[in-house]
C-alpha distance (Angstrom), angle and dihedral (degrees) to the residues before:
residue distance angle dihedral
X1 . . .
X2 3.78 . .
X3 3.61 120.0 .
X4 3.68 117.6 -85.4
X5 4.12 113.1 -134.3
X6 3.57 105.6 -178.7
X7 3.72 94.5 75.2
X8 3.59 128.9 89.1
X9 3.50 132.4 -145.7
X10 3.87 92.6 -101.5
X11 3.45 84.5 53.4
X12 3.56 90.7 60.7
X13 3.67 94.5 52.9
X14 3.88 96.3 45.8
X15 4.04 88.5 46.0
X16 4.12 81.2 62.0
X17 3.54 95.3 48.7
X18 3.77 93.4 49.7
X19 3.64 92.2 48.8
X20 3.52 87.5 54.4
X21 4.48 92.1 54.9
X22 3.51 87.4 49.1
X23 3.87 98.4 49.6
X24 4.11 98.1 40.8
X25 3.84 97.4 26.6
X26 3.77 104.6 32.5
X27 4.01 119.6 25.2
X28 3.79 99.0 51.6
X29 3.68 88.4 60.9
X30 3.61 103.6 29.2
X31 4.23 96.0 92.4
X32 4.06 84.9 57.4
X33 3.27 95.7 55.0
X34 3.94 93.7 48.9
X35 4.05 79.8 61.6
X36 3.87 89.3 44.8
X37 3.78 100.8 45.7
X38 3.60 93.0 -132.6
X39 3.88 138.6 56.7
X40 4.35 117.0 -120.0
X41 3.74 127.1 -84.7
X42 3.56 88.3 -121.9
X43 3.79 96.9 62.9
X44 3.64 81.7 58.2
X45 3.67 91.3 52.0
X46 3.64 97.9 45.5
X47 3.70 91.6 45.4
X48 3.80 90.7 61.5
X49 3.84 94.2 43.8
X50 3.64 86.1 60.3
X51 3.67 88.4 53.8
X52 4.25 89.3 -117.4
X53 3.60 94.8 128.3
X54 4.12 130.0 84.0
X55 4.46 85.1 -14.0
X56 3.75 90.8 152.0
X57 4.25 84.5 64.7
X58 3.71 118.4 99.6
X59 3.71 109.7 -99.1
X60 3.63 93.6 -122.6
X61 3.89 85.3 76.9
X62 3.90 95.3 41.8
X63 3.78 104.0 -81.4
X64 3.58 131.5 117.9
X65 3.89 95.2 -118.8
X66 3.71 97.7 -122.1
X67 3.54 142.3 161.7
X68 3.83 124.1 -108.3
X69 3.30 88.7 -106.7
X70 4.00 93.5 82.4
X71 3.34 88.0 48.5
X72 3.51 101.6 52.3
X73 3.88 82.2 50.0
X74 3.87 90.7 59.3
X75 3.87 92.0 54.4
X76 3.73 93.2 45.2
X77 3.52 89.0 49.7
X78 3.81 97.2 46.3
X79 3.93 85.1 41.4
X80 3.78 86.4 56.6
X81 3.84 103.0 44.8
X82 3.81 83.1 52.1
X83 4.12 88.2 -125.9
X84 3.94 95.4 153.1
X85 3.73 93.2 164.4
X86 3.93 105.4 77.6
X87 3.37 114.5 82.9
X88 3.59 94.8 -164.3
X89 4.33 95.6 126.9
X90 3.40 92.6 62.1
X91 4.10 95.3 46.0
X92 3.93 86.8 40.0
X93 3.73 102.8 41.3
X94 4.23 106.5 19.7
X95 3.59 108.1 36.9
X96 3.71 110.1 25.0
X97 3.75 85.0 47.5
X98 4.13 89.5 58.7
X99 3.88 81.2 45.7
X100 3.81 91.4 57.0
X101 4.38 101.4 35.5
X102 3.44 96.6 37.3
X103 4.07 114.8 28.9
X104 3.72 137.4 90.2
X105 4.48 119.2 -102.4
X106 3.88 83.7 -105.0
X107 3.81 92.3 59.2
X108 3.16 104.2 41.1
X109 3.89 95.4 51.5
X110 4.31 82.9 44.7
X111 3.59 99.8 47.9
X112 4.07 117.1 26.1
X113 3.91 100.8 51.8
X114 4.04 86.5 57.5
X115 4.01 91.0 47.0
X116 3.97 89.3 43.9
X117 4.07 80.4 55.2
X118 3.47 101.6 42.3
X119 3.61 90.6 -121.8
X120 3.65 83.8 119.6
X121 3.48 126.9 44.7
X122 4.09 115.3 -158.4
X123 3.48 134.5 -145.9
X124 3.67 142.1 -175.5
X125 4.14 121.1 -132.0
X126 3.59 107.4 -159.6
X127 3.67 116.6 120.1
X128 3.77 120.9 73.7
X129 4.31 126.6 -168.2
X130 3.74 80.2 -98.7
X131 3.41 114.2 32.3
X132 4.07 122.8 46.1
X133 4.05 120.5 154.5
X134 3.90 82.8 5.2
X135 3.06 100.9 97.1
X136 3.95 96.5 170.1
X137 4.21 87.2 58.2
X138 3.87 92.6 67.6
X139 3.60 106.1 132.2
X140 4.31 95.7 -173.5
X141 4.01 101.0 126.5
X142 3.51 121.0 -156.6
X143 3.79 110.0 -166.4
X144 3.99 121.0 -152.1
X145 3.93 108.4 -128.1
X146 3.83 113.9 172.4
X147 3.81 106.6 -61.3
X148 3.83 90.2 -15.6
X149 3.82 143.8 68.6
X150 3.54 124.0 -131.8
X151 3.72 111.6 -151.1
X152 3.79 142.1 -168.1
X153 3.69 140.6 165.2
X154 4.02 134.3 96.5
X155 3.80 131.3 -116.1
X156 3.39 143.0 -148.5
X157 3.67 150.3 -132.5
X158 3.93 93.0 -5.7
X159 3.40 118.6 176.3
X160 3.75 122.9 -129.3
X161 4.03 72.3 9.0
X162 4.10 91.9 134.7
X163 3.85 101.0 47.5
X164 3.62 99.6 28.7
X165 4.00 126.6 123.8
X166 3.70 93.8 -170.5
X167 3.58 133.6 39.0
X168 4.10 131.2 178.9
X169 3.89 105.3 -137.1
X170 3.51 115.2 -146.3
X171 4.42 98.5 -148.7
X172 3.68 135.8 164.7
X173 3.87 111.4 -123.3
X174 4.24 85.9 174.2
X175 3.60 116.2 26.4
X176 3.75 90.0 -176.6
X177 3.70 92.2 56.9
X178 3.64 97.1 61.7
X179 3.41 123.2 -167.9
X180 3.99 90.1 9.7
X181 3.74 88.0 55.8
X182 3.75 103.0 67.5
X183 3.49 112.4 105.6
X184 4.50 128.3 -167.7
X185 3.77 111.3 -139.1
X186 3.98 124.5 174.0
X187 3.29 119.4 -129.6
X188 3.59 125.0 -171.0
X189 3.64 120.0 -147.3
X190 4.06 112.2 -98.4
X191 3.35 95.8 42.5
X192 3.69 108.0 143.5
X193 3.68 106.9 -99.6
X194 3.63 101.2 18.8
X195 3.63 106.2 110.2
X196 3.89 134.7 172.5
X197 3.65 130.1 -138.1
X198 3.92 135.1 -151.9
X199 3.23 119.9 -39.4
X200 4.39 101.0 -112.1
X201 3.47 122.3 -115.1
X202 3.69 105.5 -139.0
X203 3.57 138.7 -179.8
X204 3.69 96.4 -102.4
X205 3.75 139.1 -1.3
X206 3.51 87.4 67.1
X207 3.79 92.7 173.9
X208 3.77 97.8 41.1
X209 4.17 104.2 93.7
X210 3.97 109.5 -130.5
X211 3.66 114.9 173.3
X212 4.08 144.7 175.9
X213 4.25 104.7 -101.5
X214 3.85 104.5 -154.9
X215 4.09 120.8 -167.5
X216 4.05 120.4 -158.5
X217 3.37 106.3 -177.2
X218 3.38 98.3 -49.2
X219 3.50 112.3 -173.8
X220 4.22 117.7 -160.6
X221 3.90 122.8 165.9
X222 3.99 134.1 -94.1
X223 3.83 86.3 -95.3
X224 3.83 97.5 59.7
X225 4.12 80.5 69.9
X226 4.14 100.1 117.2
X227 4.16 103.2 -156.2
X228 3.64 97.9 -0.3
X229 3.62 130.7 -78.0
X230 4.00 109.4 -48.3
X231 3.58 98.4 11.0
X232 3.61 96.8 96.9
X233 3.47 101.8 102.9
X234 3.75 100.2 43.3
X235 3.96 82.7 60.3
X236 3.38 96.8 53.9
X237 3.62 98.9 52.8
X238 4.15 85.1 48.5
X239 3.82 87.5 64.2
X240 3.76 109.0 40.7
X241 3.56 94.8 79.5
X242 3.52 94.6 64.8
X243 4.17 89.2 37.9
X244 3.63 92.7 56.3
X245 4.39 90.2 50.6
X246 3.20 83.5 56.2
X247 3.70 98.6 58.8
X248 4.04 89.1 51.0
X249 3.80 94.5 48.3
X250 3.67 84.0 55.0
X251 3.75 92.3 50.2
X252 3.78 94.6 39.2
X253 3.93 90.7 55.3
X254 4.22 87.9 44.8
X255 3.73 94.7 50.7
X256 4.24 92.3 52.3
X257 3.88 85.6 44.3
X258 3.56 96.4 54.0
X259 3.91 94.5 33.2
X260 3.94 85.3 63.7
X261 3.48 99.4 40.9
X262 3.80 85.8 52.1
X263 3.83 90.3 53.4
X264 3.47 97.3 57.0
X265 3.50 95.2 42.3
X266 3.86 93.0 59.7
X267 3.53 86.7 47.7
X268 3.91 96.0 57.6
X269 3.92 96.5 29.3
X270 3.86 105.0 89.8
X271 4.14 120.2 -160.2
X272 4.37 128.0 172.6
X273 3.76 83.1 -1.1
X274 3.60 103.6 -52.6
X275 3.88 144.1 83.6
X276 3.43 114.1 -90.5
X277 3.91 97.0 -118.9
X278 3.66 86.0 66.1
X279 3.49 93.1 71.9
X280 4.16 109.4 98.3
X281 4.00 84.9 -140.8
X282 3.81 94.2 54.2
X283 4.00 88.5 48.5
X284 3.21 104.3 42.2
X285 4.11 83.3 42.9
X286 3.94 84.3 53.4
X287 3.58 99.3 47.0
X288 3.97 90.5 48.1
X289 3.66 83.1 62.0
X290 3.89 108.2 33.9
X291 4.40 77.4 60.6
X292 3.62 96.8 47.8
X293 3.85 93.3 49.3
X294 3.65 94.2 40.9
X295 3.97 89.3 55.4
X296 4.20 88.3 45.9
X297 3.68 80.7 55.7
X298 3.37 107.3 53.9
X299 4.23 89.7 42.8
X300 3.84 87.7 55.0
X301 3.65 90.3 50.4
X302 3.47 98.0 44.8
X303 4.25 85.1 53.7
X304 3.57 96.9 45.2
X305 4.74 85.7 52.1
X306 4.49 75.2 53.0
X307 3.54 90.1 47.7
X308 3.71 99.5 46.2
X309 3.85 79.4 53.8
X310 3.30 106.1 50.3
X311 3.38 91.7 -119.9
X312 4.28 102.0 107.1
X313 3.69 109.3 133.3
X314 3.56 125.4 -139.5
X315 3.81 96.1 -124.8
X316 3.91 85.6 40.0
X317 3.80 102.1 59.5
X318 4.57 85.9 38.4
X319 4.09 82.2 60.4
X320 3.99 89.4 53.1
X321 3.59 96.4 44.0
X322 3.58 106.6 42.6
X323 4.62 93.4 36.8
X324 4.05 86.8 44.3
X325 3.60 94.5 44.1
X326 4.24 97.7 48.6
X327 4.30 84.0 41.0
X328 4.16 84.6 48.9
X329 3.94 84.0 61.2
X330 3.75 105.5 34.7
X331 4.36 88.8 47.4
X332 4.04 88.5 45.7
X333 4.03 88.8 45.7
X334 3.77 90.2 54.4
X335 3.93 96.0 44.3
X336 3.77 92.6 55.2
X337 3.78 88.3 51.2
X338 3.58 89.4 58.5
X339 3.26 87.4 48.6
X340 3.56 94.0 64.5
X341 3.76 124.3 -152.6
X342 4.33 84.0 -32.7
X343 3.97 83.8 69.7
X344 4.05 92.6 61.5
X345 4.28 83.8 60.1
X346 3.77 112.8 104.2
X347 3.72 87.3 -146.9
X348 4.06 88.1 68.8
X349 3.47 112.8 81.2
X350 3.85 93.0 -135.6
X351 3.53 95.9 66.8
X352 4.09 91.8 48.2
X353 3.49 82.9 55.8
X354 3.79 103.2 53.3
X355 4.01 88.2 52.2
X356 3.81 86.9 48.4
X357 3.41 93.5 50.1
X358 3.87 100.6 57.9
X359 3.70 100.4 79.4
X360 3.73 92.4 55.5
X361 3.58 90.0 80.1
X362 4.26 84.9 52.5
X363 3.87 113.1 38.7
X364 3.50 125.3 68.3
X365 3.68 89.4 40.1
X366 3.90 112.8 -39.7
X367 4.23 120.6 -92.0
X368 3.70 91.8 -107.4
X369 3.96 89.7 58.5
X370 3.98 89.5 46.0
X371 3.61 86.8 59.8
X372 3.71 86.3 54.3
X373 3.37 92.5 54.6
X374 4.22 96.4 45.3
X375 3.80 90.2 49.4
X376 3.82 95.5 46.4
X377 4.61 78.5 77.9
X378 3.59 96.7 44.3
């Protein structure tokens, strides 16, 4: 692989240190909490007590103050150990973000201290049974009532949805208003009304906890209001640039993974009386790839230097997601074949991957809708 400029030296040194969490504090748990469903409180903990959670928050509200760059590391690095269960990107870099933009002094100083601890774990409540990358279709109403709001609705698919003690609930407060009647609200688990369902059983991320969110007229105060009243929507779309990155680092640090692990598989595997690698198929099969994800590589790079700018475009960051998520698929496909009937095993990491890799292609607004986006500049 090329070298990699936009990393510091410190960088270096954290990107060590991380490895090191996810190798003694992660991996020798991670295949119990595929039969779980969920990953331990106490990996939460300890990843806040090594200062790994929410780092790109100010320090004044618990964070380290960092640059992206660290957390970029943490998702390679997570990407790399193959630890799909923590959900700690989108607590770290989705919702204490909206926390931080978009919420009052007396949140902030609440809310993001806890998440930097992992007292707290954070979710997101945006999709609904009926309404997914629409975000306009979201039928969640939340009903002013004197100095509170009554609201009521169910979600879907939420990440971090099982365990979490906080949740950002995407609601309509005018349905005739559309878009400029979406409202945030935060909700803190234990609030009468707010109930959680099962936690799914999905076709990968077996250790990653994704639940049903139900609201029964739960009722939470003017001040739970995250943006003001109507606003919602606007800060949505002000975040899902940086969201949908974050989905191709992940698949950009998967694909090298798996690409090595493949190469040193074909290498040790022996067939007619050879090594696999030997084979002008399996080469040429290998080289195909090595290209592909060294071109993915260099795109995500070049996003995360606009990024680090300020200057990621929407349609720009919908072109890495959706082309590094379908390539995270197609390279994982040809590893396990490769891999012969071993990559079809759960206990081999390549076939983990492939069922991990599917919802790529879904969350964070689906491919087809990122080609929406990309063709809205042509």
């Amino acid at each position: 692989m090329i070298e990699r400029n936009i990393f510091e030296e410190e960088h270096n040194i954290f990107r060590e240190s991380v490895r090191k969490f996810y190798d003694e504090h992660i991996m020798p748990y991670h295949a119990q909490w595929e039969k779980d469903g969920q990953i331990s409180r106490e990996a939460w903990l300890e990843a806040g007590r090594q200062g790994l959670l929410c780092m790109s928050i100010p320090d004044e509200y618990g964070g380290a103050g960092a640059d992206k760059l660290y957390s970029v590391i943490m998702m390679e690095e997570q990407a790399r150990a193959g630890a799909s269960g923590p959900g700690f990107s989108l607590h770290s870099e989705i919702v204490a973000p909206y926390i931080l933009n978009y919420g009052t002094e007396e949140q902030k100083k609440k809310y993001l201290p806890k998440l930097a601890s992992g007292e707290m774990i954070g979710a997101i409540a945006m999709t609904e049974p009926a309404a997914g990358s629409d975000l306009q279709g979201v039928k969640t109403r939340a009903i002013k009532d004197g100095d509170e709001y009554v609201i009521n609705g169910s979600k879907t698919f939420i990440t971090n949805g099982y365990m979490c003690d906080l949740v950002i609930v995407v609601a309509k407060t005018d349905p005739e208003a559309g878009a400029k009647g979406t409202t945030l609200f935060l909700v803190e688990t234990g609030t009468p009304g707010f109930e959680k369902g099962r936690n799914l059983d999905k076709l990968g991320l077996k250790a990653q906890d994704t639940a049903e969110l139900f609201f029964d007229d739960v009722r939470v105060p003017e001040s739970a209001i995250l943006g003001g009243e109507g606003n919602g929507f606007i800060c949505l779309m002000q975040e899902l640039a940086w969201e949908r990155l974050q989905i191709a680092i992940g698949a950009c640090g998967t694909m090298e993974a798996i690409l090595e692990e493949t190469i040193e598989y074909t290498k040790d595997r022996s067939a007619f009386g050879r090594n696999v690698i030997q084979f002008q198929n399996t080469k040429f099969k290998l080289a195909e790839v090595k290209t592909e994800v060294q071109i993915a590589r260099v795109f995500v790079d070049r996003c995360i230097e606009e990024l680090m700018k300020g200057e990621l475009a929407v349609d720009t960051a919908a072109m890495a997601k959706y082309w590094c998520s379908d390539l995270e698929n197609k390279v994982i496909d040809e590893c396990l074949q490769l891999h012969g009937g071993y990559g079809f095993m759960w206990e081999y990491r390549v076939a983990r991957a492939y069922a991990d890799a599917r919802v790529q292609r879904i969350y964070g607004g689906t491919n087809e809708i990122m080609k929406e986006i990309i063709s809205r500049q042509l």
